[in-house]
KEMI-136812 format. One record per residue: residue in one letter; x, y, z of N, C-alpha, C, CB in turn. Coordinates in steps of 0.1 Angstrom, whole numbers, padded with zeros to 4 digits, always signed. Glycine has a CB too. Layout:
residues N
AXYZXYZXYZXYZ/...
This chain:
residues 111
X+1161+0552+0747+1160+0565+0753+1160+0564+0768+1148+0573+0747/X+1168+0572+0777+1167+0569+0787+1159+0583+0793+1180+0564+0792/X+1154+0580+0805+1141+0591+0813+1155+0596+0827+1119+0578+0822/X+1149+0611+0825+1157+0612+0837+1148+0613+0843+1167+0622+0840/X+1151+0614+0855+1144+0620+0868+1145+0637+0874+1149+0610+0879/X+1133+0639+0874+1136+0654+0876+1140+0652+0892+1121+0665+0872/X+1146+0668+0895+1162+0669+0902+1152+0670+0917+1175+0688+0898/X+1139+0674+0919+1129+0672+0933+1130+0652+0936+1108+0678+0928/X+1127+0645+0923+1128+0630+0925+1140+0624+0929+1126+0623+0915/X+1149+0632+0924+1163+0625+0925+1171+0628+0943+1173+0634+0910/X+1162+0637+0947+1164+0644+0963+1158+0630+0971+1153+0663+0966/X+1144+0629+0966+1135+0619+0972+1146+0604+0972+1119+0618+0962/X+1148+0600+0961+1154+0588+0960+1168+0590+0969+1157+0585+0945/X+1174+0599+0971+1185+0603+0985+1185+0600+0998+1185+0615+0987/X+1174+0608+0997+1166+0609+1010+1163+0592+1020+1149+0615+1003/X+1158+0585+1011+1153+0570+1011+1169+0564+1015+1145+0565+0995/X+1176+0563+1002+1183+0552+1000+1196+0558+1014+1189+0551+0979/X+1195+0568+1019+1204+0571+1033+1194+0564+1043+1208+0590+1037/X+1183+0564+1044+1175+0563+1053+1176+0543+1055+1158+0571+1048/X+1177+0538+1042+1178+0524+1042+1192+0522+1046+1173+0517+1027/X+1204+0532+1045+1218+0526+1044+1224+0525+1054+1226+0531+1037/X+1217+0515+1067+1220+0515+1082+1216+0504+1083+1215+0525+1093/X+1221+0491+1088+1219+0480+1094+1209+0480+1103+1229+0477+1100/X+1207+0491+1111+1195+0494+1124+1186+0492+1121+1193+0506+1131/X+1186+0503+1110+1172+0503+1101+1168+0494+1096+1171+0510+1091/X+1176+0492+1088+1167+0478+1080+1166+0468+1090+1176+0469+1066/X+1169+0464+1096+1162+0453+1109+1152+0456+1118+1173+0449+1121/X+1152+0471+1117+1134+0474+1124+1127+0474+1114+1130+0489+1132/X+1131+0478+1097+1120+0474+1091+1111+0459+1089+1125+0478+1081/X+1123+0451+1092+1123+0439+1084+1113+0431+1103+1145+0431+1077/X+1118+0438+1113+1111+0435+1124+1095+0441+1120+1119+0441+1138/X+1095+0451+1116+1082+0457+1113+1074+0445+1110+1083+0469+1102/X+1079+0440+1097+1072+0433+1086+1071+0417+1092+1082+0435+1072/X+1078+0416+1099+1076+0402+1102+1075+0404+1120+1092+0390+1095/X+1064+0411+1126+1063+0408+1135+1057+0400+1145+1062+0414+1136/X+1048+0391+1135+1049+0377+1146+1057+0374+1154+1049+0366+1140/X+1068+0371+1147+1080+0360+1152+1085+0366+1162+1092+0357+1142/X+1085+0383+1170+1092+0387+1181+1086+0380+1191+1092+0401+1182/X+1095+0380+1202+1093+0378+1215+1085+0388+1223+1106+0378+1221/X+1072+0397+1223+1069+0402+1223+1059+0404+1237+1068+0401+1213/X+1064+0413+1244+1056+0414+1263+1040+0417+1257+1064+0434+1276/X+1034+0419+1266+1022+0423+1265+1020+0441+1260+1015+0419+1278/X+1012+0443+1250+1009+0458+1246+1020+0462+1233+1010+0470+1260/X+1034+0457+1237+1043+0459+1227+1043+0457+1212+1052+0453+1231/X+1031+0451+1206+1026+0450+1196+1011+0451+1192+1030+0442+1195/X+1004+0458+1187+0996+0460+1182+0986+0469+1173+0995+0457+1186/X+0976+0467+1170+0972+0474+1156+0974+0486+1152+0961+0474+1153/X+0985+0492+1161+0994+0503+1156+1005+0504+1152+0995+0509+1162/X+1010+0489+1151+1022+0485+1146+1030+0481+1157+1028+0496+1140/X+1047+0484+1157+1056+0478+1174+1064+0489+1178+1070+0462+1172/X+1061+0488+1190+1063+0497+1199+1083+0499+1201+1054+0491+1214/X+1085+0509+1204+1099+0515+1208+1105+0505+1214+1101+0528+1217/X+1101+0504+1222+1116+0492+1234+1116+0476+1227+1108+0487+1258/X+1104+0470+1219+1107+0458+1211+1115+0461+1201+1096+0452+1205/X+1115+0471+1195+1121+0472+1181+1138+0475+1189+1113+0488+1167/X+1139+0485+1194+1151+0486+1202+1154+0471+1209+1150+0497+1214/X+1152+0465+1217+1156+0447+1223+1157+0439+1206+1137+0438+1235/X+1149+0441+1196+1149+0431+1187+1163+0438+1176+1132+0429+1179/X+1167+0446+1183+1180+0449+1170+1188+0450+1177+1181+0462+1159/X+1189+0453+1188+1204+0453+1201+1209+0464+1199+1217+0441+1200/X+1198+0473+1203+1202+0488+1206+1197+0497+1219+1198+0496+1194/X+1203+0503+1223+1192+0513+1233+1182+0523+1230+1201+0522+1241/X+1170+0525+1235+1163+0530+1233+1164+0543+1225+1159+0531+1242/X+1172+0553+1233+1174+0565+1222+1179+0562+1211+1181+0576+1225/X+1191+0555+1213+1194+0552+1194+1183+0544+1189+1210+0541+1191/X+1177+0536+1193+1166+0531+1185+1159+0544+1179+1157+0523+1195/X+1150+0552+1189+1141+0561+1186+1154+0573+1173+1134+0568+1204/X+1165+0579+1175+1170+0582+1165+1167+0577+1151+1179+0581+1167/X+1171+0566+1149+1167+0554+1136+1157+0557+1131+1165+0539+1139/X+1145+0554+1140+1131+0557+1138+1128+0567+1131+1125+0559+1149/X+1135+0580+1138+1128+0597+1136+1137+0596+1114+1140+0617+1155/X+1145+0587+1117+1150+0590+1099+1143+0586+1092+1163+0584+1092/X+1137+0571+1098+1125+0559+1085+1115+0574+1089+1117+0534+1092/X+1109+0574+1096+1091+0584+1098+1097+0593+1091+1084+0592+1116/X+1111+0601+1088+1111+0616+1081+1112+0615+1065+1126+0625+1087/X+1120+0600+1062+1118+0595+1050+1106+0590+1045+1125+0587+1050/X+1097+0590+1051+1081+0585+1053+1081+0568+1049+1070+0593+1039/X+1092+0563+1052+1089+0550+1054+1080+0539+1065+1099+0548+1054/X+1084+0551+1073+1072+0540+1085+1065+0552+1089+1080+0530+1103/X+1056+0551+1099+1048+0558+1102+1047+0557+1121+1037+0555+1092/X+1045+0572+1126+1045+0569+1143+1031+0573+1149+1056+0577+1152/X+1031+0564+1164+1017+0561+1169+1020+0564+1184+1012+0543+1165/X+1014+0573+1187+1018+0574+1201+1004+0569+1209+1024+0591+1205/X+1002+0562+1220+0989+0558+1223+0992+0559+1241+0983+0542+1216/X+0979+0557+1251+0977+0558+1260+0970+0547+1269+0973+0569+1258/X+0976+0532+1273+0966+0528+1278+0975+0519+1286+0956+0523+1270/X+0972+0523+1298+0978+0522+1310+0991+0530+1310+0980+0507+1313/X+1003+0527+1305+1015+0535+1299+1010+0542+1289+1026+0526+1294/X+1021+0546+1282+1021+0555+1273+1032+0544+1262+1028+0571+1281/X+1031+0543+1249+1036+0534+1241+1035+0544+1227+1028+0518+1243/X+1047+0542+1226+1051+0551+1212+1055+0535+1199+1070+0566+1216/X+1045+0536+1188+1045+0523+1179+1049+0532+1162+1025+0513+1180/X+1053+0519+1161+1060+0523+1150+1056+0508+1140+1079+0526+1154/X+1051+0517+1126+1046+0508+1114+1051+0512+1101+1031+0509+1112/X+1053+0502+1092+1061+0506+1078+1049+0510+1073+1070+0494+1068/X+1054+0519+1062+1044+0522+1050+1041+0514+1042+1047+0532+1042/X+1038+0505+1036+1041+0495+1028+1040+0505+1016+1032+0482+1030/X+1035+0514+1009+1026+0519+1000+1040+0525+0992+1013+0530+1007/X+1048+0536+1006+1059+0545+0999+1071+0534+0999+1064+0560+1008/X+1068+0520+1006+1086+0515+1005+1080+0507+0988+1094+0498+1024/X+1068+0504+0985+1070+0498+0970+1073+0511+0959+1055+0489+0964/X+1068+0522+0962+1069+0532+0953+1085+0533+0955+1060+0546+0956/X+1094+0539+0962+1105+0536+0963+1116+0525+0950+1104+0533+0976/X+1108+0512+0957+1116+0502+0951+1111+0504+0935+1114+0485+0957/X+1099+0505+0933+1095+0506+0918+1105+0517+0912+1079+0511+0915/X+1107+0530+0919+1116+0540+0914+1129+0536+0906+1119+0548+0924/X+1136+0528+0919+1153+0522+0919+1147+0509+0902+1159+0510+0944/X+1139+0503+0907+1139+0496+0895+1140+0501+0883+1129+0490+0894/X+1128+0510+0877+1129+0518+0865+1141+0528+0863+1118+0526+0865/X+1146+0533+0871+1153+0542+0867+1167+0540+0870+1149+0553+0871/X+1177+0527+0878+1187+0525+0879+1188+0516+0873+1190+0526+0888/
């Protein structure tokens, strides 16, 4: 027997799988997740996640298109944004970890 997905889930799973279907994206995610390894100035990383101009330098884009990318993962609720105040002003950006497994659990079961 197969389960559908009711037609609100099936919007959600849309929603996502456009949000993942950009090269940009998935390399700020995957920068998200493995941010040790960046080359990383001072402030550009931390317990708010990585800031706009790393994730833009670490995928080889310009800032606004970076921040575009961004505003699709935060609207898809895949990452989440941090705007903070110390010395500058630094807008950080963190994955959800919580909605990108709910996601993949979805695509598993049901595709």
């Amino acid at each position: 027997m197969t389960r559908t997905l009711p037609r609100a889930q099936i919007g959600k799973i849309v929603l996502l799988a456009k949000a993942i279907g950009s090269e940009p994206r998935l390399e700020m995610l995957q920068a998200m997740r493995d941010s040790d390894g960046l080359a990383a100035a001072a402030g550009e990383v931390s317990e708010h996640g990585i800031c706009l101009m790393l994730l833009a330098r670490t995928v080889g884009i310009a800032a606004p298109t970076a921040l575009r990318h961004l505003d699709v993962l935060v609207d898809a609720g895949l990452c989440a944004k941090t705007t903070v105040r110390h010395g500058s002003r630094y807008t950080y950006y963190r994955r959800d970890e919580q909605a990108i497994a709910e996601f993949a659990d979805t695509v598993t079961r049901h595709l």
